[in-house]
N, C-alpha and C positions, 0 to 999 in steps of 0.2 A: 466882765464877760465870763460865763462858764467855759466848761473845755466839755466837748462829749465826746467819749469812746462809742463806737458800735462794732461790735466781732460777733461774726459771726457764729463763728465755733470756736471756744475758749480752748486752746491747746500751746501750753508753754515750750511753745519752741525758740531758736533763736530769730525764727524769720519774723513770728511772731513780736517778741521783744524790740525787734530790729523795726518792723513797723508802727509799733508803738512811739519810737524815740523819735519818727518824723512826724506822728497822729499829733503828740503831747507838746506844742508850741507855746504856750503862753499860759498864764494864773492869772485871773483878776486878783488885784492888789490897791490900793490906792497910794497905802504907807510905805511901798516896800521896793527898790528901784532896781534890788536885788535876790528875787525868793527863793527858796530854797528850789535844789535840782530836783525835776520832777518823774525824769526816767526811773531811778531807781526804786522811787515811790510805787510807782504805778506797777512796776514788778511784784512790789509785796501784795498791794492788793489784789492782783491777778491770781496772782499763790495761794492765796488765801481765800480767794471765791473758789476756786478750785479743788483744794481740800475741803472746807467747810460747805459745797454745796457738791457733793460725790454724785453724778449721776449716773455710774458705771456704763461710761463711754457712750453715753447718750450725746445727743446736742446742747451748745450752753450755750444760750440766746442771752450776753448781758448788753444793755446801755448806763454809763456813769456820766454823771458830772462832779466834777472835784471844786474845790476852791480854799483857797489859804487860812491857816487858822494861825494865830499870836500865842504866844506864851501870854502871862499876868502883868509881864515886863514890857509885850508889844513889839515881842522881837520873834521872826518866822518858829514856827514849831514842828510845823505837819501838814496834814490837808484834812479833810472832810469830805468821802465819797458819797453821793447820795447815787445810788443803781436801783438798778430792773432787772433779778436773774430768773429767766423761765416765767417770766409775769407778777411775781412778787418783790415786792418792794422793798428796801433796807437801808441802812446806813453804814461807812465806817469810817473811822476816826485816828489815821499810821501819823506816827509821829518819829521825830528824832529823839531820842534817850537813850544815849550808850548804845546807840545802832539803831537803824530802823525797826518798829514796835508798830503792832495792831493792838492800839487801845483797849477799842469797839469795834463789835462788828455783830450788825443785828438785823435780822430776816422780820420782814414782817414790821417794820417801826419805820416811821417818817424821822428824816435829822431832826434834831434837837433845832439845827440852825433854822431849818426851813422859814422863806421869809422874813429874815436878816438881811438884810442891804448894809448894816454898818461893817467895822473889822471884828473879825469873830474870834470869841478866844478861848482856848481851854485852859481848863485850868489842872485837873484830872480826872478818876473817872464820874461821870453822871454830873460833871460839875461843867458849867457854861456860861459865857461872860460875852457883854458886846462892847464895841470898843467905839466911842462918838467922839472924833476931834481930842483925842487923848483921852479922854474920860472914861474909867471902865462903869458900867450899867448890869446890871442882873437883864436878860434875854427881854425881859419886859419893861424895861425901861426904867429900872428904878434904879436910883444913884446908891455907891456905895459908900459905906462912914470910912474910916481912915482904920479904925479897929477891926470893920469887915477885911479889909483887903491887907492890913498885916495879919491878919488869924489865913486867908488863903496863901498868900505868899510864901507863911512857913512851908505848904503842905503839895504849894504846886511846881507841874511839872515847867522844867524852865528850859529854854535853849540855852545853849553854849556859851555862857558869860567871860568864857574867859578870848574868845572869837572878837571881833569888830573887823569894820570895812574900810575902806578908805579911796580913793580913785587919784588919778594923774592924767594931766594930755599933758604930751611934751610935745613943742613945735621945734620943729627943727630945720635949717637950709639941709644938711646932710647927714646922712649915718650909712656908717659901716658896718654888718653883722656876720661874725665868724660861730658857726655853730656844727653840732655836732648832735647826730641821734644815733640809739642802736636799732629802732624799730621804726618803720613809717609811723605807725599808731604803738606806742609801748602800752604796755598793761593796766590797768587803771581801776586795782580792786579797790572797794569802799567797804563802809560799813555794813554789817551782818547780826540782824537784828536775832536781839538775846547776848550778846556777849558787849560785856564792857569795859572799858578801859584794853581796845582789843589796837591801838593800831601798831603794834609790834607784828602780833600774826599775821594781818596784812600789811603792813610792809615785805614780812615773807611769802604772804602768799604772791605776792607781786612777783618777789626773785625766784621762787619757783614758777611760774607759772614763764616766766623770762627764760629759763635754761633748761623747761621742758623743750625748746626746741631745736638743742643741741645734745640731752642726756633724755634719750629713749626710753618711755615710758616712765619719766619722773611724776607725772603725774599719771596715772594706767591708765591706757585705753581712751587717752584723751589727746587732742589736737589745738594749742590753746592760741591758735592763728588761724589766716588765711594769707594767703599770697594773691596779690593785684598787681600787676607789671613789674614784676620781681622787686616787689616791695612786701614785709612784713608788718600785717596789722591782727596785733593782738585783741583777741575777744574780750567782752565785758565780764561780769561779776555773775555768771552763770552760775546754774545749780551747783554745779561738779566745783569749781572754785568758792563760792562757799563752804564747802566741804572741807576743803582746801585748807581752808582758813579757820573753820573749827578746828580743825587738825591739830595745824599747828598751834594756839591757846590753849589745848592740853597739853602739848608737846614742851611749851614755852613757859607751863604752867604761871600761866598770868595766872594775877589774883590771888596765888598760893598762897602767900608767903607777908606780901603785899600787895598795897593797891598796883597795879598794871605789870609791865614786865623790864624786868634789867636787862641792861645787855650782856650779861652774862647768861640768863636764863636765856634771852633771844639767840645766840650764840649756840648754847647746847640742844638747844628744843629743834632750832635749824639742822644742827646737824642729826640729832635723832632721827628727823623725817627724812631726810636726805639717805642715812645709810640700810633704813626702812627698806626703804627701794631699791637699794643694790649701789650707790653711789659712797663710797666710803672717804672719800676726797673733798675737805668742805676747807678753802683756803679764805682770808681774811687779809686785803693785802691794806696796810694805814693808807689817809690821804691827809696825815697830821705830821708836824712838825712842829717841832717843840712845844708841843699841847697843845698845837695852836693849828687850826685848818686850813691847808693849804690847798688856795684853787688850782694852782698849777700841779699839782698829781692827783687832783681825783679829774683833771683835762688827761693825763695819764693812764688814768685806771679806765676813762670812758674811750680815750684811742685804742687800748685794749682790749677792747668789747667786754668789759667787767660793770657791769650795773652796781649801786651802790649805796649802801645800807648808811641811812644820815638821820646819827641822834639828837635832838636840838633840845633847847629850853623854851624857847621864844623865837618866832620865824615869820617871815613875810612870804606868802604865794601869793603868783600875781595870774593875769591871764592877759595877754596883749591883743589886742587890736587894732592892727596896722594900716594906715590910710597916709596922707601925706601930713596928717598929725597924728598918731601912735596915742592911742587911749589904755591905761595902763589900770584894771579893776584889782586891789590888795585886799589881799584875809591876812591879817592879820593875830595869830595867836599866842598865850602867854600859858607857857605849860608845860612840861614832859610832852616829847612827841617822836614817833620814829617814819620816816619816809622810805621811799626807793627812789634813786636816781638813774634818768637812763638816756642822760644825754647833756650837753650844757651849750648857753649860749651869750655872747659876748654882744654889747650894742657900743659902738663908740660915735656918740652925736656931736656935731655942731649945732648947738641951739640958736636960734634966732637972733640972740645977742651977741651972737658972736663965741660965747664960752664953748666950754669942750665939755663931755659929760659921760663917765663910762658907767656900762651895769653889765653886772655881771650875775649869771643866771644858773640852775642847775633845772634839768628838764624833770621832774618828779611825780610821780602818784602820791598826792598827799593824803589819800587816806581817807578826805572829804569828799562827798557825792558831790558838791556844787564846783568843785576845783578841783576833782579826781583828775584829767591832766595838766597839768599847770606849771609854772615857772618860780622854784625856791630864787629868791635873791639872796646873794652870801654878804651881804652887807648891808641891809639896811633892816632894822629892829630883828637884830638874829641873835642867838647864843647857841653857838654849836659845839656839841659834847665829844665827839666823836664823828668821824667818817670813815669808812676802810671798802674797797672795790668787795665782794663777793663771786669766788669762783668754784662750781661744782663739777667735779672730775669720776 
C-alpha cells in the first residue's frame, strides 16, 4: 500500500513536521518487518521541495506517495517519492549514506519505478533493480549474470552492514522495573545529511540541546522543549539543531585527521562550543572503574541529573513493548559508536519457568533515526570504551 501526503501550503514548521509524524504511518514492504524510520525522511523531502521548487511565498500545492527501496544486498536503503508540485510531476530518491541524502530529485520525470509491484532496489545514481523472491532483475525483467551483479555491488550504494536486527518476547508471571529519566521525552537527534561518520557531533548535539535548558541561550535564541503537566519533552531534529550539529563536526573536527571523531577531539570540540557561548565550565565526571564500566555510577551520574556521553565498540538498542508478554525489537551494531544517555532502567523478571532474569538498561539517543530513543543494554553484545556524566556550568 502507498502512503499519500496532501498539504496544503508547504511551510516547514514544527506544527507542520509534527503533523507529518502522525500523516506517515506505514511503508509498503513485503521483505521487511522492520523499515527504516520514516519521519525523518519525509523532512528531507519536504526541505527539499521547498528549496528546489522557490515560489517566493506563493502557495505549494504538493501530493506524494513514497515507498521502500533495498540496497543490492536487499537490506532497507531509502524511499522513493513520486509527487505533484503546483501540477507538475517528479520524482525523488533520499536515501541513508552517512546521513540522510537526496540522491534524485527531478521536476518533470515519471519514477523510474513507476509500475513495479516487486522490491525495488537502487543501486546508485540513474541505476535501478527489481527484486522477485530474492532474485535481483534489471526494471524489465531480465535476470542478472553473477559477473553483472559483482561489477554493481563494487559501486553500489549499501545500508549499514555493520547493523542487524534481532527480536525477543519474554513471558513472564512477574517483573519489577526501577527506572529513572531526566526528561519525559529526552532529545533524540539523528542523522544530518552530508556529514559522515557524524555520530559524535550528535551525541553532542544531544547534550547541548539537553543543558540548553538550564544554561541560557546555549543554544541562542532557541527553546529546545515544551512543558506538558510539568513534564519536559524535548523537540526533534529541527533546522536550528541540525545546525547544531554541523557545528559541532567542525568543532570536533571529525574526519580531520581520521575517519570519525576521538574522544578527545569530542571532548575539546564540546568544549569549544560550549565556551563559544559564554559557558567556560565543561566538567567530565567517569562512570568507569577499573577500565571497566560501571552501572552503578553512571545510576549516579543520572540521580544527578548529568546526562551521559557513552563510547562503545559494539552495542545492543532495544525498543520495548510492554503487554503482559514484553516484546523486545535489538539493533544490533559492530563499530565505533558514541551515544547520549539520559536515563537508565532496571527490569528484574520471573519468567514462566520459574527462573529470575535481570536487564539492565541505559535510556539513550542512539543516533539512529529508527531507534533515536531507545534503550542501550550494558550487557548483552556490548564493548564499552568509556562512559563519564557530562556537566556544563
Amino acid at each position: 500500500m502507498k502512503q499519500t501526503l496532501q498539504i496544503r501550503k508547504l511551510t516547514i514548521t514544527v506544527l507542520l513536521l509534527a503533523l507529518l509524524a502522525t500523516m506517515l504511518l506505514s511503508v509498503a514492504t513485503t521483505a521487511f518487518a522492520q523499515p527504516l524510520d520514516k519521519d525523518d525522511f519525509d523532512i528531507v523531502f519536504l526541505e527539499t521541495s521547498k528549496e528546489l521548487y522557490d515560489t517566493q511565498n506563493e502557495e505549494l500545492y504538493l501530493t506524494a506517495n513514497k515507498e521502500l527501496l533495498l540496497d543490492i544486498q536487499l537490506q532497507p536503503l531509502g524511499f522513493v517519492y513520486d509527487f505533484t508540485i503546483n501540477g507538475e510531476d517528479g520524482y525523488a530518491i533520499i536515501i541513508l549514506d552517512d546521513g540522510i541524502t537526496v540522491s534524485e530529485f527531478a521536476l518533470g520525470a515519471q519514477s523510474p519505478y513507476n509500475g513495479i509491484t516487486d522490491d525495488k532496489v537502487y543501486v546508485y545514481y540513474l541505476t535501478y533493480l527489481r527484486a522477485s523472491n530474492g532474485e535481483l532483475l534489471t526494471l524489465n525483467g531480465q535476470k542478472l549474470t553473477a559477473a553483472d551483479i559483482n561489477a554493481l555491488t563494487a559501486k553500489a550504494y549499501k545500508s549499514t552492514g555493520s547493523i542487524t536486527y534481532s527480536e525477543e518476547r519474554v513471558t513472564y508471571t512477574s517483573k519489577n522495573v526501577n527506572k529513572k529519566n531526566l526528561a519525559f521525552r529526552h532529545p533524540y537527534v539523528t542523522e544530518v545529511g552530508g556529514l559522515s561518520n557524524a555520530c559524535a557531533p550528535i551525541a553532542g548535539a544531544n547534550l547541548i540541546q539537553y543543558w540548553d535548558r538550564f544554561c541560557v541561550n546555549l543554544i541562542p535564541d532557541y527553546t529546545p522543549y515544551t512543558i506538558l503537566n510539568n513534564q519536559y519533552i524535548y523537540k526533534g531534529p529541527e533546522i536550528i539543531i541540525q545546525d547544531l550539529t554541523k557545528q559541532l563536526y567542525n568543532d570536533m573536527r571529525t574526519n580531520v585527521t581520521a575517519a570519525g571523531t576521538t574522544e578527545t577531539q569530542f571532548k575539546n570540540g564540546f568544549e569549544t562550543f560550549c565556551k563559544r557561548q559564554g559557558y567556560v565550565s565543561v566538567t567530565y565526571n567517569t562512570c568507569m572503574s577499573n577500565k571497566k564500566f560501571s552501572y552503578s555510577l553512571a545510576k549516579q551520574k543520572i540521580d544527578a541529573g548529568q546526562p551521559l556521553a557513552i563510547f562503545v565498540d559494539t552495542f545492543t538498542v532495544a525498543k520495548i513493548s510492554e503487554t503482559e508478554t514484553d516484546y523486545i525489537d535489538y539493533m544490533i551494531g559492530n563499530g565505533c559508536h558514541v551515544m547520549a544517555g539520559f536515563g537508565y532502567r532496571e527490569v528484574n523478571y520471573i519468567l514462566s519457568d520459574g527462573t529470575q532474569r535481570n536487564d539492565y538498561y541505559l535510556a539513550v539517543a542512539s543516533g539512529y533515526s529508527m531507534y533515536n530513543r531507545s534503550y542501550f543494554n550494558v550487557n548483552l553484545n556490548t564493548l564499552i570504551d568509556d562512559v563519564f556524566g557530562v556537566v556544563i556550568a
